[in-house]
C-alpha positions in Angstrom: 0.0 0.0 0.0 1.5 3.6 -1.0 2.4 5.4 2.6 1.2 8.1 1.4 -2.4 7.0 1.0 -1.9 5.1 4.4 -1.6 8.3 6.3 -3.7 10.7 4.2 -6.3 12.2 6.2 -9.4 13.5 4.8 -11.9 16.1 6.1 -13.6 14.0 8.4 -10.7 12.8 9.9 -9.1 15.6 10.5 -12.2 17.4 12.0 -11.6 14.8 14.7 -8.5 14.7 15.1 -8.8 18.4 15.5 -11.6 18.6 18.0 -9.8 15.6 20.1 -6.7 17.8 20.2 -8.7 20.3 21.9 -10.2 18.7 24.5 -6.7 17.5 25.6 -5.8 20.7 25.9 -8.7 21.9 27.8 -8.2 19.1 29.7 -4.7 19.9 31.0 -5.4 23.1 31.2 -8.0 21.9 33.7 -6.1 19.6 35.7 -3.4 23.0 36.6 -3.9 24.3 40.2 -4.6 27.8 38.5 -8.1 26.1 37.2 -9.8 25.0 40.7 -10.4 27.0 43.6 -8.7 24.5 46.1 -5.9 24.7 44.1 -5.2 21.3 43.0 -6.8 21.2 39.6 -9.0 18.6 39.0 -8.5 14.7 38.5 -7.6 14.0 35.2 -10.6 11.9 34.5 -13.1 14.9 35.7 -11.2 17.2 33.5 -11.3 15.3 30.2 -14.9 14.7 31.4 -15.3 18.2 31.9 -13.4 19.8 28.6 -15.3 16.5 26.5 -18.5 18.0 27.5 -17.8 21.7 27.1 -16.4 21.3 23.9 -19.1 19.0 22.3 -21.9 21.7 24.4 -23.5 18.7 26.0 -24.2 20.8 29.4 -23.0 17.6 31.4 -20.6 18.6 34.4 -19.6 16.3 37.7 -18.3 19.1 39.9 -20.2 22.3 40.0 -19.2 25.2 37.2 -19.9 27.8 39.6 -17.8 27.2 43.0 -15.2 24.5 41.7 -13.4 26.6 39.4 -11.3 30.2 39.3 -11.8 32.8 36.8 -9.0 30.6 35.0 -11.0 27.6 34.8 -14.3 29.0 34.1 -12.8 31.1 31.0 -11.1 27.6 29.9 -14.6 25.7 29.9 -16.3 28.9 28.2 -13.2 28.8 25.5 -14.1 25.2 24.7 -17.6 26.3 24.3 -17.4 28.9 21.7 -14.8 26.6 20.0 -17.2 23.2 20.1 -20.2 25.9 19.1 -18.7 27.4 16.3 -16.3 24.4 15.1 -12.9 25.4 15.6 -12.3 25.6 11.6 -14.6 28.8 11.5 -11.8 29.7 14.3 -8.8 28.9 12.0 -10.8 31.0 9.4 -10.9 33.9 11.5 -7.2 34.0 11.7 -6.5 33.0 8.4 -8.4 36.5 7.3 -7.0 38.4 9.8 -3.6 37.5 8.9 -4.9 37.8 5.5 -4.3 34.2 4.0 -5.3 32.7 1.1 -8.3 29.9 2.1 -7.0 26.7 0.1 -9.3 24.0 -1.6 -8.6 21.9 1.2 -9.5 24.8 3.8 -12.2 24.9 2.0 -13.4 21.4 2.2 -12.8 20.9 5.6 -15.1 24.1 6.4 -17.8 22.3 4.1 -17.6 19.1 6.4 -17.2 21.2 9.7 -20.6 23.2 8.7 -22.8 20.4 6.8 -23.0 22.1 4.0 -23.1 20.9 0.5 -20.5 22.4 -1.4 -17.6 24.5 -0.9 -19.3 27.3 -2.9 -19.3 30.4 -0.7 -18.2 28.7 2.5 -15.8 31.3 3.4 -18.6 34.1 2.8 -20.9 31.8 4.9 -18.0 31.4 7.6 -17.6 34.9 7.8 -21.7 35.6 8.4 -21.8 33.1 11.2 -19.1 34.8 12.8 -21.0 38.2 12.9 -24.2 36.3 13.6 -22.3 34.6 17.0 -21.1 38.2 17.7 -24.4 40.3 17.3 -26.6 37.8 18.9 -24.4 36.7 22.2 -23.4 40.8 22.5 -27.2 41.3 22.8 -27.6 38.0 24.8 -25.1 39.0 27.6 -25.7 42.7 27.4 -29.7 41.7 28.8 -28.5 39.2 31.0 -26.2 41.6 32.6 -28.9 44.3 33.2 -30.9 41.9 35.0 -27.9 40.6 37.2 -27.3 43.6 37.9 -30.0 44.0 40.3 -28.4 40.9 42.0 -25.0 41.1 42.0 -22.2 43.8 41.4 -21.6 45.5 38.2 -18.8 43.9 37.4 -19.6 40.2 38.1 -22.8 40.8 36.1 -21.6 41.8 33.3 -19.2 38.3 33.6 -22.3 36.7 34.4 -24.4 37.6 31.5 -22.2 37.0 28.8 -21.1 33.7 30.4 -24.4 32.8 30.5 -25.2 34.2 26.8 -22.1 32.4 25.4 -23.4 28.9 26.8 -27.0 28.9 26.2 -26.1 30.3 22.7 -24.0 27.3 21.7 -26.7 24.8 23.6 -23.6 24.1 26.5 -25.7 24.1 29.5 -23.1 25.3 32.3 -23.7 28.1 34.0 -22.3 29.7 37.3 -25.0 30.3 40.0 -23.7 27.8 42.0 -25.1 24.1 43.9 -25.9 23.1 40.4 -29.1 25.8 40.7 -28.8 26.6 37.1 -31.1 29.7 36.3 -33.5 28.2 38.8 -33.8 31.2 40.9 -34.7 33.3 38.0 -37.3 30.9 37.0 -40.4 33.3 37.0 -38.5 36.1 35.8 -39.6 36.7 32.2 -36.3 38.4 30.7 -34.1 35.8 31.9 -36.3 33.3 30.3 -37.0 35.0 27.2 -34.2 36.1 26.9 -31.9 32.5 27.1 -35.3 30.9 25.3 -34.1 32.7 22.5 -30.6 32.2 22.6 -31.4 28.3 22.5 -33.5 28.4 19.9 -31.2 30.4 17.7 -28.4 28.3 18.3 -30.8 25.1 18.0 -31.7 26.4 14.4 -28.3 25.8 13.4 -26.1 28.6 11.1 -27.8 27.4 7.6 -31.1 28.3 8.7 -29.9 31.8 9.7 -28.2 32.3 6.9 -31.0 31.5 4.8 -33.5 34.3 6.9 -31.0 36.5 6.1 -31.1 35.7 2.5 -34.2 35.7 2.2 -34.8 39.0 0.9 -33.0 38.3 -2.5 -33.6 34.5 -2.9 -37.7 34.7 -1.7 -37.4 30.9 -1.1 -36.6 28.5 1.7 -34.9 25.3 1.5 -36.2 22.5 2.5 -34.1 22.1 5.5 -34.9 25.4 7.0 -38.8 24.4 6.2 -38.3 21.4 8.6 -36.8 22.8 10.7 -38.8 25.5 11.7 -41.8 23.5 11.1 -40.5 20.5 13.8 -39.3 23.5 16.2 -42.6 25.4 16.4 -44.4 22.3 17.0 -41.7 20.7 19.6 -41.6 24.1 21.8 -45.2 25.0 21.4 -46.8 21.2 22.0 -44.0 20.3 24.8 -44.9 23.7 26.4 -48.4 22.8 26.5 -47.6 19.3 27.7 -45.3 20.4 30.3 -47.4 22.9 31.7 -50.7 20.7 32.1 -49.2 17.6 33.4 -47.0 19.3 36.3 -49.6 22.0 36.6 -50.3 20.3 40.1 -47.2 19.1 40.7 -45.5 20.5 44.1 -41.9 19.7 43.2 -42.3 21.6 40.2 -44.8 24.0 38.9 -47.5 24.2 41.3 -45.8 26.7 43.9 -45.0 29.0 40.7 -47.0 31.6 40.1 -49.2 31.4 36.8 -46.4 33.4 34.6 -44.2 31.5 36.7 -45.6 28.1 35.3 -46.0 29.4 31.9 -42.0 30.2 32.0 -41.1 27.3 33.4 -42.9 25.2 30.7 -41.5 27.3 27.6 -38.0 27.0 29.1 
């Protein structure tokens, strides 16, 4: 067999290769004593837990987000987030135009694979969209959440707060910092906090392609069918499970029946 063809790697296998090469490194990173508040870093098996989770935004975590790790640690996990949200080839991108490089057919290819998409035709236009579309939407995302902690919590530590918080429910991650594994529990009835990280999940559920079609929409007038099912399956997932949700635990004292009626309406969206 030519050793050349026994060690070429193609898209898919590089996309791997790439995203396990990242975790390790978020795992180390994790295991330093800089990374935990005790300062003994985590066990190597919680941090590769830990980065493995962050970077493919599953939300899954075995020590708490919030009181286990510094400012270190925590901007570590939120680094592997907006890398496993975006892909890390629209990352590589990034700095190829900054440095402005020349995006090769095989640059291109591996952005195809890393996005779905079809074809290479106007990946590096579409690369460069979901960039500013990340940008706009988690700027708006953290600047709300940040009022609203505000109220709570010092300037400062808000502001961290809401564009933590924007960052992870943007890219579907799930970690936040509030501590004991609360979540956003304690803003449960509060309708901008919902709303607000409502809408950041569904826009990151929707996925890039669809965005890029609404915002194309204007000059093409048409939808593809992708973007048709997946609005369709969306409205009718959020709007039936809402419904669900909020008639069988209506009554329920462990969850919605203490809540107040927007309370229980919240809590069943969210």
């Amino acid at each position: 067999m030519n050793k050349k063809r026994m060690f070429y790697l193609d898209p898919p296998k590089i996309l791997v290769l790439g995203f396990s090469f990242i975790i390790l490194i978020g795992a180390f990173l994790l295991t330093l004593p800089a990374a935990t508040v005790d300062g003994k870093g985590l066990p190597w098996l919680d941090a590769l837990f830990t980065a493995t989770s962050a970077t493919c935004v599953t939300g899954l975590v075995v020590v708490d987000t919030g009181t286990t790790f510094t400012l270190f640690g925590q901007l570590v996990i939120l680094a592997l987030i907006q890398i496993g949200g975006l892909g890390f080839m629209a990352f590589a991108t990034l700095f190829a135009l900054i440095l402005g490089k020349r995006i090769s057919l095989k640059e291109r290819l591996l952005i195809k694979e890393s996005l779905n998409n079809l074809s290479i035709d106007g990946v590096v236009r579409l690369v460069k969209r979901i960039l500013i579309f990340t940008a706009v939407i988690e700027l708006i995302g953290g600047i709300l959440l940040a009022i609203r902690f505000s109220f709570d919590m010092p300037l400062p530590k808000a502001i961290y707060f809401g564009f933590f918080h924007a960052i992870s429910n943007f890219n579907n991650a799930g970690f936040d910092l509030m501590g004991d594994f609360r979540s956003l529990t304690g803003y449960v009835d509060d309708p901008l906090v919902t709303l607000v990280v409502c809408t950041l999940i569904t826009l990151g559920g929707i996925g890039f392609i669809v965005m890029n079609e609404v915002y194309e929409y204007r000059q093409t007038r048409r939808f593809s069918l992708h973007t048709k099912i997946v609005f369709v399956m969306s409205s009718i997932l959020v709007v039936f499970g809402t419904i669900l949700i909020f008639i069988l635990e209506y009554h329920n004292p462990k969850t919605l029946q203490p809540l107040s009626p927007l309370g229980k309406f919240l809590a069943s969206l969210y």
